[in-house]
Each structure stands twice: as structure tokens, then as C-alpha cells.
Backbone as a ProteinNet text record, in pm:
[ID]
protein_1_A
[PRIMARY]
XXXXXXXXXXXXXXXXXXXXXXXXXXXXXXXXXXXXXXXXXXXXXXXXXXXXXXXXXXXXXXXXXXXXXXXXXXXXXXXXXXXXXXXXXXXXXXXXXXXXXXXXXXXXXXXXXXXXX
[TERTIARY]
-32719.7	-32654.1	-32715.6	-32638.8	-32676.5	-32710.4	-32842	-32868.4	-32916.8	-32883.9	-32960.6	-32992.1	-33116.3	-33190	-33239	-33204.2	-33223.2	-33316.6	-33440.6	-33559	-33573.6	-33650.9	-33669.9	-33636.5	-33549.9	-33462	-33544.4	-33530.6	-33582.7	-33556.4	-33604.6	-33580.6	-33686.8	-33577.2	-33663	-33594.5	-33655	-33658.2	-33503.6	-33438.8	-33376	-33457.6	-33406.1	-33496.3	-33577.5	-33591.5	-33679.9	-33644.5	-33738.7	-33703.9	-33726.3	-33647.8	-33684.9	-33645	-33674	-33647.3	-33625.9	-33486.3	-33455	-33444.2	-33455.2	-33499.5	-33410	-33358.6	-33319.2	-33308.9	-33372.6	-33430.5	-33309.4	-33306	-33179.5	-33240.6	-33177.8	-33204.6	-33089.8	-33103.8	-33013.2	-32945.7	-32961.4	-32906.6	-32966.3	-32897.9	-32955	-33027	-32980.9	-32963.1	-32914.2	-33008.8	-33002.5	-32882.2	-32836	-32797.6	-32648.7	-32619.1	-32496.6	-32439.4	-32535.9	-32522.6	-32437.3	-32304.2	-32239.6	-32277.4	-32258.3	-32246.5	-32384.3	-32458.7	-32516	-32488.5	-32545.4	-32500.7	-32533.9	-32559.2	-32543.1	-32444.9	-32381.9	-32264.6	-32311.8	-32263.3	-32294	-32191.3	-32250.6	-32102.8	-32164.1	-32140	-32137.4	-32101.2	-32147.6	-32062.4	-31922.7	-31849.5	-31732.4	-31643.5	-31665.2	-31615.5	-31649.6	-31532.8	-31572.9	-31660	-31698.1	-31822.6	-31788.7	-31878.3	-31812.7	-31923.8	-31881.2	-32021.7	-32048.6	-32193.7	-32265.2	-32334.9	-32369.1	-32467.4	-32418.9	-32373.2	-32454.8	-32458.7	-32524.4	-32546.7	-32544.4	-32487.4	-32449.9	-32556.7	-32511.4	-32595.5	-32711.3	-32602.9	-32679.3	-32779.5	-32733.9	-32849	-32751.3	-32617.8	-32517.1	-32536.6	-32534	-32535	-32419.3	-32373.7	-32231	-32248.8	-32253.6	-32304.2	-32165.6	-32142	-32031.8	-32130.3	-31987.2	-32020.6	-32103	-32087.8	-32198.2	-32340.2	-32402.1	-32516.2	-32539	-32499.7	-32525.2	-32637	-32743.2	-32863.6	-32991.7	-32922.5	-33039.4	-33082.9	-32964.9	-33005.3	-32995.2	-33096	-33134.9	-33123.6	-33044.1	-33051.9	-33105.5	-33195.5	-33238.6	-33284.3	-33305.3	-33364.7	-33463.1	-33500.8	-33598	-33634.2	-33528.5	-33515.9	-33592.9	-33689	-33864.1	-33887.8	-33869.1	-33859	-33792.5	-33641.9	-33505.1	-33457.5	-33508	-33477.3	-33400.8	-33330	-33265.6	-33326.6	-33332.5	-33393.1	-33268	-33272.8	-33217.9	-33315	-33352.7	-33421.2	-33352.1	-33382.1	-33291	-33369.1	-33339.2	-33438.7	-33366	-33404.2	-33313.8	-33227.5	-33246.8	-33150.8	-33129.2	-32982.2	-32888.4	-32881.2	-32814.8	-32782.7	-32664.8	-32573.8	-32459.9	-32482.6	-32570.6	-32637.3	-32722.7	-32651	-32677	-32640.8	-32675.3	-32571.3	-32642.8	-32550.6	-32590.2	-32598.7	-32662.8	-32681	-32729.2	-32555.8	-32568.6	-32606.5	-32677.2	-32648.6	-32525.4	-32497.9	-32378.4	-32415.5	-32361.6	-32399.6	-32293.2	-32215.8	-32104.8	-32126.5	-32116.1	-32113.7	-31985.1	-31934.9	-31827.2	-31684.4	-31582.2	-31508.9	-31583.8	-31687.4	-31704.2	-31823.1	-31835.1	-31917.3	-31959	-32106.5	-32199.2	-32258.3	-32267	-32339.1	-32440.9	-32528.4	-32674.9	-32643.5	-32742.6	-32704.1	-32708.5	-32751.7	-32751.6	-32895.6	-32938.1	-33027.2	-33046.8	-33072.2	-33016.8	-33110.7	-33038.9	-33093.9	-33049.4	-33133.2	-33097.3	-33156.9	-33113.1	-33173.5	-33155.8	-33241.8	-33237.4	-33359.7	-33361.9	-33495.1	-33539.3
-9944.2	-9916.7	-10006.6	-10090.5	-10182.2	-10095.4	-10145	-10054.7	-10178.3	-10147.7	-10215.6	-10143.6	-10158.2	-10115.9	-10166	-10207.4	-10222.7	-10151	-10238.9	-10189.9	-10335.5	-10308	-10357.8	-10383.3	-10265	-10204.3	-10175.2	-10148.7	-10089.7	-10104.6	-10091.4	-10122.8	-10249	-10303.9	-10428	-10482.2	-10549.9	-10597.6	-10703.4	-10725.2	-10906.2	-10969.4	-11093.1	-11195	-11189.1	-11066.1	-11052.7	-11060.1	-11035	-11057.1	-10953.1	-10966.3	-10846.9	-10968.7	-10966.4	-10970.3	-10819	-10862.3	-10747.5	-10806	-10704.5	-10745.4	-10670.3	-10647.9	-10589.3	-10649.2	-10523.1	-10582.1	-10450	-10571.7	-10484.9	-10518.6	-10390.4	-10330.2	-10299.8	-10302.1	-10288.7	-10407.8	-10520.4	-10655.1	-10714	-10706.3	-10771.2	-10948.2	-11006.7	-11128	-11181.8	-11208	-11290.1	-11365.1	-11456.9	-11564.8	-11511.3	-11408.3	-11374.7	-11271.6	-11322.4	-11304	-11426.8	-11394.2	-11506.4	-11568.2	-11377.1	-11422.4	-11305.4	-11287.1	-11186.6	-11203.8	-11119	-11130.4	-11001.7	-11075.6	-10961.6	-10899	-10778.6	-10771.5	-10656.6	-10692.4	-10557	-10497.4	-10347.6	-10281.7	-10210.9	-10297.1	-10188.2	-10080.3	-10001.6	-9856.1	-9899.6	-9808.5	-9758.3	-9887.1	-9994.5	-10161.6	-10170.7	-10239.5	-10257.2	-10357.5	-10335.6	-10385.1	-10524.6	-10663.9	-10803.4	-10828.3	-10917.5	-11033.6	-11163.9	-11119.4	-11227.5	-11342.6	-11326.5	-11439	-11362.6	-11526.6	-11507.9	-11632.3	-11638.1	-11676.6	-11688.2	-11848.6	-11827.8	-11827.5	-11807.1	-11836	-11984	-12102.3	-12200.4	-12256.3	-12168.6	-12137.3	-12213.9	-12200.7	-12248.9	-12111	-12150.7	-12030.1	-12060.1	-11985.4	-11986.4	-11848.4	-11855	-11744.5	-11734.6	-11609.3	-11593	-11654.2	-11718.6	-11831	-11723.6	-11599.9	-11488.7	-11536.9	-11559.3	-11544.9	-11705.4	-11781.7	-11939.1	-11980.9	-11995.7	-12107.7	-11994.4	-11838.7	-11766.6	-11664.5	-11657.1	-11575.4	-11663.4	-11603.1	-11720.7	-11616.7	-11646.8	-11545.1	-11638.2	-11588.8	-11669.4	-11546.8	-11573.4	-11550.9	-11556.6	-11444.4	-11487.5	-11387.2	-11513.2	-11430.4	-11358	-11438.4	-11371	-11203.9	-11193.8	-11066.7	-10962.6	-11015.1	-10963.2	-10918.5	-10961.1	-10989.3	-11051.8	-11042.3	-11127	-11110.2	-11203.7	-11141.9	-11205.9	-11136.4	-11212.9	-11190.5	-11328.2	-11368.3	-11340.1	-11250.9	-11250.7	-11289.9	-11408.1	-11443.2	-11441.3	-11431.2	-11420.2	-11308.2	-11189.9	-11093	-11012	-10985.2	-10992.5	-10825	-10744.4	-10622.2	-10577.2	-10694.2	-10717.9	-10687	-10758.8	-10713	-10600.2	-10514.7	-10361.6	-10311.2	-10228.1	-10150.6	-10180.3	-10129.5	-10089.3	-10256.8	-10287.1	-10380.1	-10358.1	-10384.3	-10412.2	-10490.6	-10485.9	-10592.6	-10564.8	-10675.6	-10648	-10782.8	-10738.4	-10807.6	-10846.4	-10969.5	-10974.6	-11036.5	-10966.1	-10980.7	-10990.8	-11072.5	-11103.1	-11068.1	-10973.9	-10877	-10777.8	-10730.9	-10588.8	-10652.6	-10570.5	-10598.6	-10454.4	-10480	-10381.9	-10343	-10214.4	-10194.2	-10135.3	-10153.3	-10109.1	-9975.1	-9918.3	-9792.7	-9794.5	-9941.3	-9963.6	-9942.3	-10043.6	-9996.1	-10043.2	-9910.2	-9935.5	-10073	-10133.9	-10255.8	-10196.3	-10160	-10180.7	-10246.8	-10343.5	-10392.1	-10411.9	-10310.2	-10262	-10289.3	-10308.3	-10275	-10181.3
-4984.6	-4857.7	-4749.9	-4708.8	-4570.6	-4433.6	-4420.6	-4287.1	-4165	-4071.7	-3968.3	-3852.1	-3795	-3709.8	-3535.4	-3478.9	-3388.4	-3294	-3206.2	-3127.5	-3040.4	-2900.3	-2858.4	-2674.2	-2697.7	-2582.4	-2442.7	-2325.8	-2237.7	-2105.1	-1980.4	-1832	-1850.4	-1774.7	-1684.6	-1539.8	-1464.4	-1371.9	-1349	-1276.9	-1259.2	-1262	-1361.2	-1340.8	-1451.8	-1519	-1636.1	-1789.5	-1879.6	-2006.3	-2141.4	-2201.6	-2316.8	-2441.2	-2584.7	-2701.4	-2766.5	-2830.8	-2876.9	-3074.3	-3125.4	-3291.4	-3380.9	-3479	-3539.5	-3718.2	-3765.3	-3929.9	-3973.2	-4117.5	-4202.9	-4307.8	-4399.9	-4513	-4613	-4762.3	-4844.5	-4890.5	-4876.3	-4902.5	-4972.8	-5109.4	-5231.9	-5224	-5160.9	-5126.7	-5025.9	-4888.8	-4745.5	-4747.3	-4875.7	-4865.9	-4878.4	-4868.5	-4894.7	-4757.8	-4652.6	-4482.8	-4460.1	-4427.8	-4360.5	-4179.7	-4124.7	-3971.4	-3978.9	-3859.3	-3787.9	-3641.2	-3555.7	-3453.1	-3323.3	-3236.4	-3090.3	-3008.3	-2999.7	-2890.9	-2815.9	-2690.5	-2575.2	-2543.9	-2538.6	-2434.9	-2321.9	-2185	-2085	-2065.4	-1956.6	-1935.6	-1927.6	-1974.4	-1963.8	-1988.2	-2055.9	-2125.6	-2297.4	-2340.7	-2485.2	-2510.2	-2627.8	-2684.5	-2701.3	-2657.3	-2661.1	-2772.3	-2835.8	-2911.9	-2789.2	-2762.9	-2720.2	-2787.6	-2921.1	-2968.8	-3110	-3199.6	-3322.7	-3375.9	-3478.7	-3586.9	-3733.1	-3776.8	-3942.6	-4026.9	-4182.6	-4267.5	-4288.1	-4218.8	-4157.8	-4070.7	-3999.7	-3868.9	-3737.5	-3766.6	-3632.5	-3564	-3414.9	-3325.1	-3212.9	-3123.2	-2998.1	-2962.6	-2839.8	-2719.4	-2641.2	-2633.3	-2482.1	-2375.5	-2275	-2169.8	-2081.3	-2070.5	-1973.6	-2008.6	-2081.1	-2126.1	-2205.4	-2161.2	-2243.6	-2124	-2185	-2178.1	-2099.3	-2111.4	-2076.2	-2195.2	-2286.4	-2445.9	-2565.4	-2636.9	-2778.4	-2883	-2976.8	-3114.7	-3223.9	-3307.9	-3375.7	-3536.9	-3634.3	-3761.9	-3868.3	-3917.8	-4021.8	-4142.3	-4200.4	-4341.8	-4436.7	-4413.4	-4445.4	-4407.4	-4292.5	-4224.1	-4229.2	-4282.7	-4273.3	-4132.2	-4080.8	-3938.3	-3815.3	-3743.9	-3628.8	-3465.3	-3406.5	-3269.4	-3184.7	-3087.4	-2947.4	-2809	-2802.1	-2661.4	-2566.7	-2466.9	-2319.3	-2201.6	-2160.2	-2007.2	-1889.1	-1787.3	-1681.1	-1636.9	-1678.1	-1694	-1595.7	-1589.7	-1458.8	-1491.8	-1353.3	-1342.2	-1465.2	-1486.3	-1546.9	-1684.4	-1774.9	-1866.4	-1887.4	-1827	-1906.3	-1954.8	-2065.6	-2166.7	-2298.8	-2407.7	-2555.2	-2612.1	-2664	-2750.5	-2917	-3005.1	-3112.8	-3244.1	-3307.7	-3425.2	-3503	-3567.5	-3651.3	-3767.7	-3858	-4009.3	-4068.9	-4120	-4172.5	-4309	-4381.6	-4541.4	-4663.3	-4687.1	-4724.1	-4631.2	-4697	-4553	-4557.1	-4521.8	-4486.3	-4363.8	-4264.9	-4125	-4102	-4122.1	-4068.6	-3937.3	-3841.9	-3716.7	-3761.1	-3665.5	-3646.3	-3507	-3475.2	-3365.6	-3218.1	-3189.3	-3073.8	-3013.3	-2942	-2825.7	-2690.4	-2607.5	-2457.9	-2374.3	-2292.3	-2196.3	-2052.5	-1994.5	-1803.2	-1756.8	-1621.5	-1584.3	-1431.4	-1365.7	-1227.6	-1165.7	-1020.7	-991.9	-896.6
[MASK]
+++++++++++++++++++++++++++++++++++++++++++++++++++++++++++++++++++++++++++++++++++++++++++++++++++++++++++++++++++++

């Protein structure tokens, strides 16, 4: 059973930064991860994909968040992170992983980001 986990969540400041991580479990074989990936949902807005990444290591960010979030991997770990620097009031809300493994696409449970001061 594919699980993913997501941590890394919390309040911060504008202007500030969190890495958020999320390690998955149940996957016989890394190499058979096509996409992974970050999406947020604000209050009361559907959930967008912000960042992901292929099995290659190609990455494409929604234009909200290009050149201040970094998603990156390590397979070693079973792991994905997303770097967030700069972070705006706007970017608050649930932040998912999601796992895409042949057709079937896995969520993780979310963890919360505010960012107020």
C-alpha cells in the first residue's frame, strides 16, 4: 500500500522560509515514480499543483511560486522536499504531496503552511 507522509509545516513570517518533506512508503521500486509533486489549497480554493518533478529529475513550477520554490528528490531517502523562500501571505494553506505511478496517483494528508505576521 503506497503511503505518503508529509511534515514540515508551520507559521512563519513574510519573507520567510520553511522546507517541507514528504517520504513515501510501499513502492516496490523508485524507478517506477513517473511524476511527484507539490499542490496547495488555500482556504476555501481548489487544490493547484505548484512544483513537480519527473522520474528524470525535470521540474515546472506554477508561475505563483517560480524562482522562490525548489522541489527536489532523494531516492535514497524515499523522499521529496519543497524549498519555499520568500513566502507570501498568499501561500497559505494545505500543502500536498502527490505520487504518480503508472495511472493511479497517490495523496499524502496534507500539512498546514501560514504565513502571517
Amino acid at each position: 500500500q503506497v503511503q505518503l507522509v508529509e511534515s514540515g509545516g508551520g507559521l512563519v513570517q513574510p519573507g520567510g522560509s520553511l522546507r517541507l518533506s514528504c517520504t513515501y512508503s510501499g513502492i516496490r521500486d523508485s524507478r517506477t515514480i513517473a511524476l511527484m509533486g507539490w499542490s496547495h489549497q488555500a482556504p476555501g480554493q481548489q487544490r493547484e499543483s505548484v512544483a513537480i518533478i519527473t522520474a528524470a529529475g525535470s521540474t515546472n513550477y506554477a508561475s505563483s511560486v517560480k524562482g522562490r520554490f525548489s522541489i527536489s528528490r532523494d531516492n535514497a531517502k524515499n523522499t521529496v522536499y519543497l524549498q519555499m523562500n520568500n513566502l507570501k501571505p498568499e501561500d497559505t494553506g494545505v500543502y500536498y504531496c502527490a505520487s504518480t505511478i503508472g495511472s493511479s496517483k497517490y495523496w499524502g494528508q496534507g500539512t498546514q503552511v501560514t504565513v502571517s505576521s
